[in-house]
Backbone atoms as SQL, in Angstrom:
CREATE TABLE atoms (id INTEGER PRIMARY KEY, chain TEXT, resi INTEGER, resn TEXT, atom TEXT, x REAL, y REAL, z REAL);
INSERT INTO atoms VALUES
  (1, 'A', 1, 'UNK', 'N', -16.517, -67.771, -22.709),
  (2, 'A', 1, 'UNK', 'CA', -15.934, -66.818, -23.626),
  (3, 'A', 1, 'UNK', 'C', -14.469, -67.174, -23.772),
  (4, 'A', 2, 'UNK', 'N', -14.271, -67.649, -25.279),
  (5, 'A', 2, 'UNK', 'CA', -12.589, -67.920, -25.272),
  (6, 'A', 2, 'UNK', 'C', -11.656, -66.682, -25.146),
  (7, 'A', 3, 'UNK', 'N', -10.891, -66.942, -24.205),
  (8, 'A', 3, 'UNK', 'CA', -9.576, -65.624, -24.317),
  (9, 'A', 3, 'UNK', 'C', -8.930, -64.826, -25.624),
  (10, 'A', 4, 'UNK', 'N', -9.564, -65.704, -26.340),
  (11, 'A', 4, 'UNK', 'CA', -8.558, -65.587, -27.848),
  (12, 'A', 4, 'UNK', 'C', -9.274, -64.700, -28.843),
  (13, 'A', 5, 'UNK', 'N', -10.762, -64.114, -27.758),
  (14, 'A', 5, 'UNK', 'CA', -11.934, -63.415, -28.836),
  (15, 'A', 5, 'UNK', 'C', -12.094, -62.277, -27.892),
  (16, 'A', 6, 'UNK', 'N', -11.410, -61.909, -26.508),
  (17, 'A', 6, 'UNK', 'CA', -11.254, -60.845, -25.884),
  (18, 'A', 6, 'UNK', 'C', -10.575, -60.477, -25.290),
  (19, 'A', 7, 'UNK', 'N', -10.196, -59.423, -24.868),
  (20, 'A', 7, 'UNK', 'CA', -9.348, -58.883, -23.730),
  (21, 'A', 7, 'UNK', 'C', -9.672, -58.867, -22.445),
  (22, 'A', 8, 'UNK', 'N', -10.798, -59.370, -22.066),
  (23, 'A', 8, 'UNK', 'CA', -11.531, -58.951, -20.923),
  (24, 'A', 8, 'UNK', 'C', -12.879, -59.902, -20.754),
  (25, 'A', 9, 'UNK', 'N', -12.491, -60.814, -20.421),
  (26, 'A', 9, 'UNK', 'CA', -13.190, -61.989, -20.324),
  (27, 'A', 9, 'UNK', 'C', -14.589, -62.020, -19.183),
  (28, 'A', 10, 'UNK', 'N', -14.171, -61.275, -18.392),
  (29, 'A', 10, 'UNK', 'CA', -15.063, -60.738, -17.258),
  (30, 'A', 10, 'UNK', 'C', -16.035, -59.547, -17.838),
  (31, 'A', 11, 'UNK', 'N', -15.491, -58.767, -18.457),
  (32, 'A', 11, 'UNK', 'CA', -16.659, -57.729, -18.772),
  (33, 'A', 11, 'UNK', 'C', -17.579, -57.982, -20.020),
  (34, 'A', 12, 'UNK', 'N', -16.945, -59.207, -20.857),
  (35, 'A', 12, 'UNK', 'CA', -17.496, -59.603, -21.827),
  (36, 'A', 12, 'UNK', 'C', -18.666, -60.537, -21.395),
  (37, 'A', 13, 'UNK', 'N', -18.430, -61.027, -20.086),
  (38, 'A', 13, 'UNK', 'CA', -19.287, -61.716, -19.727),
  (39, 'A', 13, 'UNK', 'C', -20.302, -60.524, -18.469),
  (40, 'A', 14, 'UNK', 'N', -20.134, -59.997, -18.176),
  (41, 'A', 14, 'UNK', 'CA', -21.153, -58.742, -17.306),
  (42, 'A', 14, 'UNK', 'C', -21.926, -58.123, -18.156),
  (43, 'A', 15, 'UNK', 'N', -21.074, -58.184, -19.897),
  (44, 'A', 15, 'UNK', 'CA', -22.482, -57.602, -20.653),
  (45, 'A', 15, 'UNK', 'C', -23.857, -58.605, -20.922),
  (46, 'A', 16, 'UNK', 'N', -23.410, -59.314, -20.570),
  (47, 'A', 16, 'UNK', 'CA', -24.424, -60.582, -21.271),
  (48, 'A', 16, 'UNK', 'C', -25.414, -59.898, -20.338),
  (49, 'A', 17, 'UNK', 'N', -25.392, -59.178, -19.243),
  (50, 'A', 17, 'UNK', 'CA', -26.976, -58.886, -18.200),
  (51, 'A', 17, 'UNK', 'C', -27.623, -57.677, -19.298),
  (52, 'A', 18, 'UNK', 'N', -26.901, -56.871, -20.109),
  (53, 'A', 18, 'UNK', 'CA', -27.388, -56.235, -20.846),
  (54, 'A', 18, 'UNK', 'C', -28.487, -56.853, -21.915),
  (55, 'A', 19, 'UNK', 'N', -27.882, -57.874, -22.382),
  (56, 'A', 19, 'UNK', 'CA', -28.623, -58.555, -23.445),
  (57, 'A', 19, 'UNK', 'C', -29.711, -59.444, -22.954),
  (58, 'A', 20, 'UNK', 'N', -29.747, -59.599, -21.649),
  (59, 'A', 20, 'UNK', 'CA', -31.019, -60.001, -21.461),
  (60, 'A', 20, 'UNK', 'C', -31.815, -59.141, -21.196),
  (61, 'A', 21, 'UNK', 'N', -31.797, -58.083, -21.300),
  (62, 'A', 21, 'UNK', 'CA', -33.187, -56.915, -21.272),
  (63, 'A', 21, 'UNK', 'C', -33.645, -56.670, -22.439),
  (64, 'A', 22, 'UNK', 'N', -33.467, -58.143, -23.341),
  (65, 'A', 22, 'UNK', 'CA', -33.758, -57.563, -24.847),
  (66, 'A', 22, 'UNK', 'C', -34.935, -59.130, -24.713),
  (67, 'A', 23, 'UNK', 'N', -35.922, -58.591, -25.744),
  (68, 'A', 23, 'UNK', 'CA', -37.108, -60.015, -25.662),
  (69, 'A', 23, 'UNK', 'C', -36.548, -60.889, -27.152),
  (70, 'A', 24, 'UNK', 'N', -35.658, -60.539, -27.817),
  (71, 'A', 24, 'UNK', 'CA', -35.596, -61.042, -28.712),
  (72, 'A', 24, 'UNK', 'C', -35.909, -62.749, -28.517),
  (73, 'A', 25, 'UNK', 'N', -36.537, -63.397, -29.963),
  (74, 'A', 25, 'UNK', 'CA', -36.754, -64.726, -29.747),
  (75, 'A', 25, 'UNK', 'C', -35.441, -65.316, -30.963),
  (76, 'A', 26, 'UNK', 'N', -35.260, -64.677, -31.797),
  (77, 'A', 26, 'UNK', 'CA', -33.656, -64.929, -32.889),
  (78, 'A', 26, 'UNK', 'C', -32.940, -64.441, -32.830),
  (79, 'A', 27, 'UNK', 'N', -31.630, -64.814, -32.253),
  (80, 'A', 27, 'UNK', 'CA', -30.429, -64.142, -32.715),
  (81, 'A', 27, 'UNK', 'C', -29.666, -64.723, -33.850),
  (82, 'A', 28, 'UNK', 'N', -28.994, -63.952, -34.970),
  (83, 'A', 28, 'UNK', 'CA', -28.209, -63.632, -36.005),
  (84, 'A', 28, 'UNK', 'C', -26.983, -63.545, -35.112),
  (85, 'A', 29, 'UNK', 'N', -26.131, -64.578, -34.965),
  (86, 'A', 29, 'UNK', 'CA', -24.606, -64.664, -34.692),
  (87, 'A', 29, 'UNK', 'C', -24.138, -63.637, -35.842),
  (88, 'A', 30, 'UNK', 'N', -23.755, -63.990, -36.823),
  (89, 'A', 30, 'UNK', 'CA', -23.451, -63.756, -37.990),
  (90, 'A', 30, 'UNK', 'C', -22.352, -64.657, -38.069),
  (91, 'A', 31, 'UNK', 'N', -22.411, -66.190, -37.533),
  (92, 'A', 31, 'UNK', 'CA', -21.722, -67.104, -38.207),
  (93, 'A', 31, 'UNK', 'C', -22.255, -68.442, -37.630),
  (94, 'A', 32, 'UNK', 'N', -22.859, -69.543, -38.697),
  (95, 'A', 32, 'UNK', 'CA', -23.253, -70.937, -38.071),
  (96, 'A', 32, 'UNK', 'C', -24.845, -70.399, -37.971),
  (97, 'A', 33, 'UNK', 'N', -25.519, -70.880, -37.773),
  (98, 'A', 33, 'UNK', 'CA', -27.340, -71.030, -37.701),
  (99, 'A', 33, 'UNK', 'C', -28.063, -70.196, -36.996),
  (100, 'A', 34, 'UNK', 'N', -29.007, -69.394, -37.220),
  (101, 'A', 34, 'UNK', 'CA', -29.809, -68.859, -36.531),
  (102, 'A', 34, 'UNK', 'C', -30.078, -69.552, -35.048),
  (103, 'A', 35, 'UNK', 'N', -30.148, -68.440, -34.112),
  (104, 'A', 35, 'UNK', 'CA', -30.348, -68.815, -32.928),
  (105, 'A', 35, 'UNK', 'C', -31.922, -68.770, -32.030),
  (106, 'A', 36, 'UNK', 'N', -32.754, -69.672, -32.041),
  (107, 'A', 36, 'UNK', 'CA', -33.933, -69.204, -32.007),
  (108, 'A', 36, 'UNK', 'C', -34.085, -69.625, -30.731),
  (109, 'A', 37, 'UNK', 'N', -33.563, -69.957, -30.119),
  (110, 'A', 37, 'UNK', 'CA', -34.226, -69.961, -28.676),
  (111, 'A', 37, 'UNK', 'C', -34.410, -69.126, -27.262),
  (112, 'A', 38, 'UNK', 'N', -33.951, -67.776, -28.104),
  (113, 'A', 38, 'UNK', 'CA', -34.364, -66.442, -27.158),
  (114, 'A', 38, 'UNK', 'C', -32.646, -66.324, -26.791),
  (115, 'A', 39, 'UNK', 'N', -33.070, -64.887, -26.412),
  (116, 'A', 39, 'UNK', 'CA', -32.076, -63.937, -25.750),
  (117, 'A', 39, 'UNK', 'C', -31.139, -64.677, -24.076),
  (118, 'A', 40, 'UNK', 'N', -32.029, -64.950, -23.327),
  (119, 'A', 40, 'UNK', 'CA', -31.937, -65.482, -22.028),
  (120, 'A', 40, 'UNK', 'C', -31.342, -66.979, -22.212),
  (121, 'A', 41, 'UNK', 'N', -31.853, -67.735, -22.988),
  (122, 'A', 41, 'UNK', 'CA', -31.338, -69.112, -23.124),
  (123, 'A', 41, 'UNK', 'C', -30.006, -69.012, -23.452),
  (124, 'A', 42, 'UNK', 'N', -29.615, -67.597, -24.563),
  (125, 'A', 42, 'UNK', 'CA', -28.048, -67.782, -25.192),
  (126, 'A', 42, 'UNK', 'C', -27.273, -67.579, -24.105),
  (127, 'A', 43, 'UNK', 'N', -27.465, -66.408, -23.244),
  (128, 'A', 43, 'UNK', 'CA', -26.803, -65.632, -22.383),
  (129, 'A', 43, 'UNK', 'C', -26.535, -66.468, -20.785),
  (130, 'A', 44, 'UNK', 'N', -28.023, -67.239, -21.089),
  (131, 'A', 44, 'UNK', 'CA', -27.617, -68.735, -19.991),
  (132, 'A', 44, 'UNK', 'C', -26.409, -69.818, -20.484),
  (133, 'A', 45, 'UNK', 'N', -26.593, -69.851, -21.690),
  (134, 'A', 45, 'UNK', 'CA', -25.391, -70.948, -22.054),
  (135, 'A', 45, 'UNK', 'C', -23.833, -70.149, -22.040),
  (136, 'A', 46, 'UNK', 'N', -23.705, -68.988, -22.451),
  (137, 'A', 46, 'UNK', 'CA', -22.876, -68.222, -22.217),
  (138, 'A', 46, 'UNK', 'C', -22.062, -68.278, -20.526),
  (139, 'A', 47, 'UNK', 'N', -23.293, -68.162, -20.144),
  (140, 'A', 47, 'UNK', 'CA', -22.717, -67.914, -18.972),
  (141, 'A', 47, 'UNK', 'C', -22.189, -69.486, -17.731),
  (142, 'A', 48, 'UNK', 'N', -23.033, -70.429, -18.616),
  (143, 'A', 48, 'UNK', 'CA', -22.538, -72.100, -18.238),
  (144, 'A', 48, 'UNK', 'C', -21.278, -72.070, -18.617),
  (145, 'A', 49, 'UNK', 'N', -20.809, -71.768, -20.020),
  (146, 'A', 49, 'UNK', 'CA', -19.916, -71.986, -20.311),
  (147, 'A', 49, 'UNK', 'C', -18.143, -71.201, -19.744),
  (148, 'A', 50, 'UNK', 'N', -18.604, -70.079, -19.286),
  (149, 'A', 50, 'UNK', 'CA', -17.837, -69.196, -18.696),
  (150, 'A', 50, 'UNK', 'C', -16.853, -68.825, -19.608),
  (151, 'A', 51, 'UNK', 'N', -15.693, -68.456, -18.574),
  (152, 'A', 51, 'UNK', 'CA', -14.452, -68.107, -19.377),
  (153, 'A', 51, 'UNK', 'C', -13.672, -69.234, -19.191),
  (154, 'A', 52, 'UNK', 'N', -13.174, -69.571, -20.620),
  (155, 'A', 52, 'UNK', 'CA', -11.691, -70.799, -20.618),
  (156, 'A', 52, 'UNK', 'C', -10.644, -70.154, -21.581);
């Protein structure tokens, strides 16, 4: 999560456990390509990627 898209880099990332209680198989960013490889895969890369 870039600093420059939150205040709170840590809680932005503690919600991501929220969003995996969702089965979704697409997510709609609402910018750049549909995301079809499930809820858990995004929130895994999310969370590889951490905070910088």
């Amino acid at each position: 999560m870039s600093r420059c898209f939150t205040h709170d880099s840590r809680a932005a990332l503690t919600a991501l456990d929220r969003l995996d209680e969702l089965t979704a198989d697409l997510l709609l960013p609402g910018h750049g390509e549909p995301f079809t490889e499930g809820v858990r895969t995004a929130t895994r890369q999310a969370r590889r990627f951490g905070v910088h």
